[in-house]
Structures are given as C-alpha cells and as structure tokens.
C-alpha positions in Angstrom: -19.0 -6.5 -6.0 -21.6 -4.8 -3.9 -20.8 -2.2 -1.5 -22.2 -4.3 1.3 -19.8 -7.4 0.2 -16.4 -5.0 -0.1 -13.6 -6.9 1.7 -12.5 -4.5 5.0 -8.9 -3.9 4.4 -6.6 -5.6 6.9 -4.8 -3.7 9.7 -1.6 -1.6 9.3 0.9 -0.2 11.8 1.1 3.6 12.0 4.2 3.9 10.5 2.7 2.2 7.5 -0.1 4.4 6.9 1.8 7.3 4.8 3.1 5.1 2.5 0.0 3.4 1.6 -2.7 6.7 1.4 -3.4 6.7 -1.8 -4.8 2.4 -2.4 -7.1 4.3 -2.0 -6.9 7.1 0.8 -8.7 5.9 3.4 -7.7 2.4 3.4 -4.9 2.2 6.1 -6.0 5.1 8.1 -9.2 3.7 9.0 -7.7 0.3 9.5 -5.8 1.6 12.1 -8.2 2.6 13.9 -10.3 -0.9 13.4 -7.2 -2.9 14.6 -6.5 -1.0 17.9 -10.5 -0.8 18.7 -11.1 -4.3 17.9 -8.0 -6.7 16.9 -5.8 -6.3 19.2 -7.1 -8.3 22.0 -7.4 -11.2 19.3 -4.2 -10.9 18.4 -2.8 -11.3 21.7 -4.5 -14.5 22.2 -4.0 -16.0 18.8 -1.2 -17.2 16.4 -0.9 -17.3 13.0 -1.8 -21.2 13.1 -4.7 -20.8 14.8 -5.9 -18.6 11.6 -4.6 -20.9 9.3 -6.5 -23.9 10.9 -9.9 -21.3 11.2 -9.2 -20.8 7.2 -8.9 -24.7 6.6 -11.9 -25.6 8.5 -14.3 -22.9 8.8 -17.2 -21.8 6.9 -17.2 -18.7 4.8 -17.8 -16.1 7.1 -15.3 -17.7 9.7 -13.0 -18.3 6.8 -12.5 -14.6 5.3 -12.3 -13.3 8.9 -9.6 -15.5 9.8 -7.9 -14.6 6.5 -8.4 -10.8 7.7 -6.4 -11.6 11.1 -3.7 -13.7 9.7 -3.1 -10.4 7.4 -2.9 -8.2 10.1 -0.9 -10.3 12.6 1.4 -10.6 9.7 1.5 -6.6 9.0 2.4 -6.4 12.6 4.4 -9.0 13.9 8.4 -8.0 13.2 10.0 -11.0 15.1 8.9 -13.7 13.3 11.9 -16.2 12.3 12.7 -16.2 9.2 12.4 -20.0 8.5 8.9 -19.5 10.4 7.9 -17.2 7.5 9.0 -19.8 5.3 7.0 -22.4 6.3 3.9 -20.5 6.8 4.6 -18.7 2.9 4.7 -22.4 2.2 1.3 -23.4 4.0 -0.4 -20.2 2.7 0.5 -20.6 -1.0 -1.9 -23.4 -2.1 -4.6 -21.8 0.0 -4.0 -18.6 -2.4 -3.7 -20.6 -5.3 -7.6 -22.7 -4.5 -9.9 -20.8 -5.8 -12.8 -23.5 -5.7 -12.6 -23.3 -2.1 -11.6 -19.7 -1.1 -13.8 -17.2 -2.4 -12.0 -13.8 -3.2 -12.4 -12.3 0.0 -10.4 -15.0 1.8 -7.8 -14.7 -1.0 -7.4 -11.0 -1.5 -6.3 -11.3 2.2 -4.0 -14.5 1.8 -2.3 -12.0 -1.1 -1.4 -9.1 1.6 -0.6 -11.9 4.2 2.4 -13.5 1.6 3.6 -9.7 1.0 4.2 -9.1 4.4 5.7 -13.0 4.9 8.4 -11.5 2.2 9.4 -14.4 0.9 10.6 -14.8 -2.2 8.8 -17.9 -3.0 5.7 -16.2 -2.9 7.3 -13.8 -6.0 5.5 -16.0 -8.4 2.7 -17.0 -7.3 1.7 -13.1 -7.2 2.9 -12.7 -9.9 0.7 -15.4 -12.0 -1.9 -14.0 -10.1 -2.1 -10.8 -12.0 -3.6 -12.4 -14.6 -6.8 -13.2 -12.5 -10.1 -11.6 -13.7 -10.9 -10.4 -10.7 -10.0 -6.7 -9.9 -9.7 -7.6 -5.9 -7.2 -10.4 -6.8 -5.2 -8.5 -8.9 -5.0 -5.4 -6.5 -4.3 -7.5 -3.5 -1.4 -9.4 -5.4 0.1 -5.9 -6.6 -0.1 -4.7 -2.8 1.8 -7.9 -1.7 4.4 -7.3 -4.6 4.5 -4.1 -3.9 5.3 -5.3 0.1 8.1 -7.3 -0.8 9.7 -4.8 -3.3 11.3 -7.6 -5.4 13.1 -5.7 -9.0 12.7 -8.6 -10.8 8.5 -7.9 -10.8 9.5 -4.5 -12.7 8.3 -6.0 -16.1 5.2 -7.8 -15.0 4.2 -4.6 -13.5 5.1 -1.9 -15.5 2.2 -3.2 -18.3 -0.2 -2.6 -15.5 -0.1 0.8 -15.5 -1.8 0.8 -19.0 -4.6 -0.7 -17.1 -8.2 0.5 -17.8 -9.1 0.1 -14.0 -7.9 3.3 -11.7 -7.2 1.3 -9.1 -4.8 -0.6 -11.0 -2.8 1.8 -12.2 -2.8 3.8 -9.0 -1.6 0.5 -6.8 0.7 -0.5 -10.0 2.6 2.9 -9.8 2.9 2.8 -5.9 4.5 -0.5 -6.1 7.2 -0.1 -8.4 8.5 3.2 -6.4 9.4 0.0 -3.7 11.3 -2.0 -6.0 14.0 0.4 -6.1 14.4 -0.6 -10.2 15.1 2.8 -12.2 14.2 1.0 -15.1 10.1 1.7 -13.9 11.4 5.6 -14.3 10.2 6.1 -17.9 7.1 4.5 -17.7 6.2 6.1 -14.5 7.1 9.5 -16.0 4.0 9.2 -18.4 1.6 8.0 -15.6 2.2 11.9 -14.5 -0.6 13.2 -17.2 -3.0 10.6 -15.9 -6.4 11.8 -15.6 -7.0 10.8 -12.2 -5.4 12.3 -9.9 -4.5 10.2 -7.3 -2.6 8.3 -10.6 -0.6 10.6 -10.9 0.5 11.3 -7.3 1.3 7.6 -7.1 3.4 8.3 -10.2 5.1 10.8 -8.9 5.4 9.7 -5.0 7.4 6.2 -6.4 9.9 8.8 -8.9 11.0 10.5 -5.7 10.8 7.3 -4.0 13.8 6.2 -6.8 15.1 9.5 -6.7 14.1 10.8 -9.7 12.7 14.5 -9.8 10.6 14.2 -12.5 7.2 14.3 -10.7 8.4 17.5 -8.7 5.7 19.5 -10.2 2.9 17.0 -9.1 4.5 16.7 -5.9 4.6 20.7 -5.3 0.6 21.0 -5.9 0.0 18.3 -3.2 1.8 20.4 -1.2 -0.5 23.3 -1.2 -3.3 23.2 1.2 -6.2 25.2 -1.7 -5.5 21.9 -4.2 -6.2 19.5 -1.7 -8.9 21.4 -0.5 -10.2 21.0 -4.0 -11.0 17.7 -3.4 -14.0 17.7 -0.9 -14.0 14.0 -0.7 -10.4 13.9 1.5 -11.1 14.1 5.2 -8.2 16.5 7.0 -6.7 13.4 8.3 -6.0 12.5 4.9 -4.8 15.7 3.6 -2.6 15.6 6.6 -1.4 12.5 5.1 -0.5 13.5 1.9 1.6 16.4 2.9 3.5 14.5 5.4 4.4 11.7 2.5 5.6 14.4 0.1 7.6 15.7 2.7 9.4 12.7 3.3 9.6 11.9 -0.7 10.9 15.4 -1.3 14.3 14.6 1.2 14.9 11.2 -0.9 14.4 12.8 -4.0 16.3 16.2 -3.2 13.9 18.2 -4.8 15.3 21.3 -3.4 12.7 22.8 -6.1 10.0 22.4 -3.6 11.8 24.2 -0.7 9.9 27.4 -0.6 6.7 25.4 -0.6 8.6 23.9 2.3 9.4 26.7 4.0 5.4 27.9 4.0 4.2 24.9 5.6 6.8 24.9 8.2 5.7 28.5 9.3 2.1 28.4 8.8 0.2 24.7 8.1 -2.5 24.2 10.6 -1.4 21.0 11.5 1.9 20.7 14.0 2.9 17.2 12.4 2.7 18.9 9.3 4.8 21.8 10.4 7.6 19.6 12.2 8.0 17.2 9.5 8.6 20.5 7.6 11.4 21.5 9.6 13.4 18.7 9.5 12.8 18.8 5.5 14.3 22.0 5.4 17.5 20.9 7.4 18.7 18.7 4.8 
C-alpha cells in the first residue's frame, strides 16, 4: 500500500489515547485532533444507520469514509443499548466478511467498528479474519479483539507474536494485556528481547497490564526522559504519552522497583501531567 492510499485511523476519545500509543505512536493522538477539527459536527447530525446505508450504497470514496465515521461514532458513543449494538454487530458482520465489494479500507474500519460494538458475536469473525493476507486486515481485526478483551482469543493470538511483520507483533502484544488471561504471560515475557522496540514495550506494558512484573526493566527505561530522547522520530506529545502509560501500568502492576524513577519525574519532568500522574503513583 502506497503512502498516499494509507487508511486514516478512525477517531478516539482522549481517555483512549494512552492506551493505544504504541499501534503505532501517532495513531490516536493525531486522530484526536482530526475528530474534534472535523468530525464532530458530522457526528452530531448523523447516526450509525445513516453510515451503514452511505457503506451499502455509495461508491468507493463515499464508502471508506462512511466506514471511517461509523468507527468513530462507535469509539465514542457510550449509551448505545445493548440490543442496539447487537443488531448493528449483526448488520456490520457480512459487510466485513464481503470482500468483493468492500475494498480493505472500508473493511479495516468495519474491524475497529465491531471492537468497539463488543459483542461477542463478532469474536469469530475477527478471529477468522486473522488469517487474511492482507496486513491492514489483520491489524485492524487484532485492534478490534484487542477492544473487546475476550480470553478465549488468547490462543489465536498468542501465535501472532511470532509474526514476521512489526506491526503484528506490536498490536498482537498490546491486545492480550486486555484480555486479562495470565496464560499470554510466558509468551509475552519473550516478546521483551524483541528487536524493535516499541515490541517490546507493548510486551511489557500488557505484563503490568496482567500484573505481572516481568517487563519492569523495559518499563523503567521508558521512564527515563535521555532513552526516549533517543528516538528522534517521537514528537514530545508522544513521549509525554509514554511516561504517562507506564505510570499508570506501574500502580497495576506494583512495581514498586520503579519508585525512585517515580520519584524523579514527580520532582523534575518538564511536563506537569507528567509530574502529577507521578504523584498519585507514588501514593499507592
């Protein structure tokens, strides 16, 4: 795929953005910022049925953008009935499931829209979906996995994080730390030597996540300012980001071995979010 034909990532709250920095790093944070500059007057004059008919009946371009909107409606609309989300999981899943007449775009999006339906009818039809060619297919159906959290996907995902493609095993390793399933521990444990490192802090973002302190040591080098800065291809935001998700994986996980990393940022880190979150680490 092109750089000029890469899907735009679909909308997330703000309170979603931490959790998701690393599929890849800039994904949510700049969808933010797309979805309060442009979606939001959309969304307040649209429902998910209007998408669903614009994804029936348009053409292509009409079709992936109405796929886009549905997945970020869905990302932010918390008071949907739950039969609604039924019936719409329901509508959605053959759509997903056409490839002759949804091109990958559209479909990547109707992957994140059935995560965030969390239904667990749409279990598996991600999970058949992992076997798809296609790498955007595959990453989009890990993401909406990974949304619903479901244990039972433990053993279709675990294999994944053998996966040649970085991606892959970086958005493999970030959805099994929402399953809650201890079982991913072991095979998240080797992920900690992966070569890429943005692997690895997956890897050890999801132990913490299960309350395992095996990825302490990974965790305490994101939490030192001259690492990140190492990489000159994160934005502050982003680095910002990154210390604030450790933080919060460090209280799950207990890893009082981290505190006097703790204790530097809540005194000195540039950034006052940074510094706060800090605090309230430190009065567990």
């Amino acid at each position: 795929m092109s750089d000029s034909e890469t899907p735009q990532k679909p909308p997330s709250p703000l309170n979603t953005v931490y959790r998701l920095f690393l599929i890849p790093l800039a994904i949510v944070i700049v969808s933010v910022g797309l979805f309060y500059l442009f979606g939001r007057m959309t969304f307040e004059t649209k429902k998910p049925d209007d998408f669903l008919y614009e994804i029936k009946t348009g053409g292509d371009s009409k079709k992936w953008q109405a796929a886009y909107s549905l997945a970020g409606l869905l990302i932010t609309e918390k008071n949907l009935p739950e039969e609604t989300r039924k019936e719409y999981t329901k509508e959605i899943i053959p759509l997903f499931q056409n490839p002759d007449r949804y091109n990958v775009k559209v479909r990547s999006y109707l992957a994140l829209a059935l995560g965030y339906l969390k239904q667990k009818e749409a279990v598996p039809v991600l999970v058949e979906a992992l076997k798809d060619s296609n790498e955007d297919i595959v990453l989009y159906s890990i993401w909406g996995l990974a949304v619903i959290g479901d244990p039972k996907t433990v053993p279709q995902i675990i294999p994944l994080l053998d996966d040649s493609r970085p991606a892959i095993r970086k958005i493999s390793a970030f959805a099994l730390g929402t399953t809650g399933d201890k079982n991913a521990i072991p095979a998240l444990k080797k992920l900690l030597k992966d070569p890429i490192a943005d692997v690895s802090w997956n890897a050890a973002l999801s132990l913490a996540q299960l309350g395992d302190a095996g990825g302490a040591g990974v965790l305490g080098k994101m939490l030192d300012r001259s690492y990140l800065n190492s990489f000159p291809q994160l934005k502050e935001k982003e680095k910002e980001g990154i210390l604030l998700n450790v933080l919060r994986s460090s209280l799950k996980a207990k890893l009082t071995v981290l505190r006097p990393k703790i204790e530097e940022l809540s005194k000195n880190d540039p950034s006052l979010k940074v510094r706060q979150a800090a605090m309230e680490a430190l009065k567990e």
